[in-house]
N, C-alpha and C positions, 0 to 999 in steps of 0.2 A: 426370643421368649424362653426357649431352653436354658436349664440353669436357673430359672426363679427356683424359691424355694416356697412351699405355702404359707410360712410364716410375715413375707414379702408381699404373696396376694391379701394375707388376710388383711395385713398391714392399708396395703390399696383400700380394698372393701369397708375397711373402717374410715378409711379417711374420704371416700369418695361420699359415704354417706352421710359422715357429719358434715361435707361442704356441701349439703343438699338442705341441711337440716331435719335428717334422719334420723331414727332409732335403731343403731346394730346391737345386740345384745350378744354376747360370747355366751354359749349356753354350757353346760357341764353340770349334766343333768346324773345324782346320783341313782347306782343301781340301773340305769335302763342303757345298756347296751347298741351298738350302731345309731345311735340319734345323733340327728347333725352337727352343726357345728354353730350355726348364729340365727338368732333372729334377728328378720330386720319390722320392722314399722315402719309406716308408711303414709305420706297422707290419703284420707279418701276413708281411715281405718283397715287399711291393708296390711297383712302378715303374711310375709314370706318367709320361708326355714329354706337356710341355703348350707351348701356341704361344699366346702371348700378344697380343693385338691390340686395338687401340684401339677404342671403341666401333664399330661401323657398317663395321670394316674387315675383310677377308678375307686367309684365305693367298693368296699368290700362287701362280702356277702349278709353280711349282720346288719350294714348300711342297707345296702340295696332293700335286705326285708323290711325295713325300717322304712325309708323310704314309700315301699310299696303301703304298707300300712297307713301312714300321714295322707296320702294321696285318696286314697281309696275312703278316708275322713273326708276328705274336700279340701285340703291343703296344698298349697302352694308352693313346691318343693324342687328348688333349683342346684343343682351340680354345676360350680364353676370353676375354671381348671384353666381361666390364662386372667390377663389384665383385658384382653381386648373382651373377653366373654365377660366381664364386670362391665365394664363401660357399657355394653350392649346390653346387658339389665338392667341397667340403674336410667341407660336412655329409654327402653320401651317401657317402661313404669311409668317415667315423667312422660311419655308421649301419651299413655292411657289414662294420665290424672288429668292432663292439659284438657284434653278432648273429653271430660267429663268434667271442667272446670273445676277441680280441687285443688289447683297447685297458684 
């Protein structure tokens, strides 16, 4: 897994979503500083804000407070940082939809 580049993961994340029949949205949000990187939708009406980073790498500080802030909302806010850590969110979403019958 060393050596992806984020643009690779992001690439994954988008595609693992729309073979889900997901909503990722790339966000690029003017003016507001350290905000993630994508929403996704969900079924069930679920939103998750996910912040995508290259293996071995972390939010930065601007992210992190940002982060801290969305959460501290009641938001849903996921750091992913390999292929294996997408596939493991994109399965415990669908195991939590299944078991509330929305999917």
């Amino acid at each position: 897994m060393s050596g992806i580049l984020e643009k690779t993961l992001e690439q994954f994340f988008h595609t693992s979503a729309h073979a889900r029949g997901w909503l990722p949205v790339k966000v690029m949000p003017f003016g507001i500083i350290g905000f993630p990187d994508r929403l996704l939708f969900a079924p069930g009406g679920r939103l998750f804000i996910i912040e995508l980073k290259a293996p071995g790498k972390k939010p930065g500080k601007m992210q992190t407070m940002m982060h801290g802030k969305l959460r501290a909302l009641g938001f849903n806010v996921q750091v992913l940082d390999s292929k294996k850590s997408v596939t493991s969110f994109f399965e415990n979403i669908e195991k939590q939809v299944r078991h509330e019958g929305n999917l």
